[in-house]
C-alpha positions in Angstrom: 145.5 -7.7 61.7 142.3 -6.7 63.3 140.8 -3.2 62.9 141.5 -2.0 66.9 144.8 -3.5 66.0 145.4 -1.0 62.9 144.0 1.8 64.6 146.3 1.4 68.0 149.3 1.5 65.5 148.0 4.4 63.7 147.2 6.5 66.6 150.5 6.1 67.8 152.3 7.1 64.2 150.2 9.5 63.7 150.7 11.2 67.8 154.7 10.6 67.3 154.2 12.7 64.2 152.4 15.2 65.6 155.4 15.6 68.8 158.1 15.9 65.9 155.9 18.9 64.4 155.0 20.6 67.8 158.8 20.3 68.6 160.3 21.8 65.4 157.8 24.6 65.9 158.1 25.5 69.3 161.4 24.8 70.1 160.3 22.7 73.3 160.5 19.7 74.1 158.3 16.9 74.6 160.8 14.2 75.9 158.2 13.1 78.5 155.4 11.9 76.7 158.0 10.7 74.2 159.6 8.3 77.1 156.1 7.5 78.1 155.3 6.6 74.5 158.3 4.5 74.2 157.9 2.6 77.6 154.3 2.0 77.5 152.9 2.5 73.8 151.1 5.7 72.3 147.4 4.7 73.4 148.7 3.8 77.1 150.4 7.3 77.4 147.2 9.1 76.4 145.6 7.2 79.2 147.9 8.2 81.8 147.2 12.0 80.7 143.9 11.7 80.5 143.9 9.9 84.7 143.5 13.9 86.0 140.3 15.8 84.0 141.9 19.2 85.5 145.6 18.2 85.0 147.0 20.1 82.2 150.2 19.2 81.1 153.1 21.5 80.4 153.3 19.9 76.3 149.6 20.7 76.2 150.4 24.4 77.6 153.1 24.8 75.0 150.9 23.8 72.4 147.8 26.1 73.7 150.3 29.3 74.0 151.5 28.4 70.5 147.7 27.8 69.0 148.9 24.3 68.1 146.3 22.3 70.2 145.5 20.3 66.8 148.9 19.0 67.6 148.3 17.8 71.4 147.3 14.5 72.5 144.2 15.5 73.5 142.8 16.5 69.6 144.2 13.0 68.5 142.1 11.3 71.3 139.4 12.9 69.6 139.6 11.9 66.2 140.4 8.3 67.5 136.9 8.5 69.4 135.2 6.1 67.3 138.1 3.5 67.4 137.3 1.7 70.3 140.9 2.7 71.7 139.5 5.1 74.2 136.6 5.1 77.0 133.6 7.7 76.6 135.5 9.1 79.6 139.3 9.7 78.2 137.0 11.0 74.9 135.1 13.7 77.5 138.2 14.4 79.4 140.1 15.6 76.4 136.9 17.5 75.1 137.3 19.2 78.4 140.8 20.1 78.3 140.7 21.3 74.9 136.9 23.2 75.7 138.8 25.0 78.9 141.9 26.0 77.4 141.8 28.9 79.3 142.3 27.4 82.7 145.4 26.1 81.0 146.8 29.6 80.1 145.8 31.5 83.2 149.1 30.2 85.3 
């Protein structure tokens, strides 16, 4: 199995594990990005979030009024950087997001 490969499965693990933490803990749910995970793979969802720079989702606001960011798809874009599973854009977009947290919170 090739690196990109290992990494695509791992991100995905390791996002699906992060949802089953930021559910138990908030009490929300996250069924969306779990159905989108499911139909279209964990790399493939993050994509589709990342489409709108200024689009915050209501899991990421969950997790930003819970200070459980770490938990969102955004922070795991970010520590997958270097994998080769995202463009420098989806990288800067969920920099963004998780740099303007505020804008999320302000509704």
């Amino acid at each position: 199995m090739e690196q990109k490969d290992k990494n695509y499965l791992e991100f995905e693990r390791q996002l699906r594990g992060a949802i089953k933490i930021a559910e138990r803990l908030t009490k929300a749910s996250f069924s969306k990005i779990k159905s989108m995970i499911d139909e279209q793979g964990g790399v493939y969802a993050a994509h589709s979030l990342l489409a709108d720079k200024e689009l915050f989702t209501y899991g990421f606001k969950k997790l930003a009024e819970a200070d459980l960011l770490k938990l969102s798809v955004e922070n795991h874009v970010v520590l997958f950087a270097d994998s080769d599973l995202f463009t420098p854009e989806h990288v800067e977009t969920a920099k963004w997001r998780l740099a303007n947290v505020n804008k999320a919170t302000d509704d």
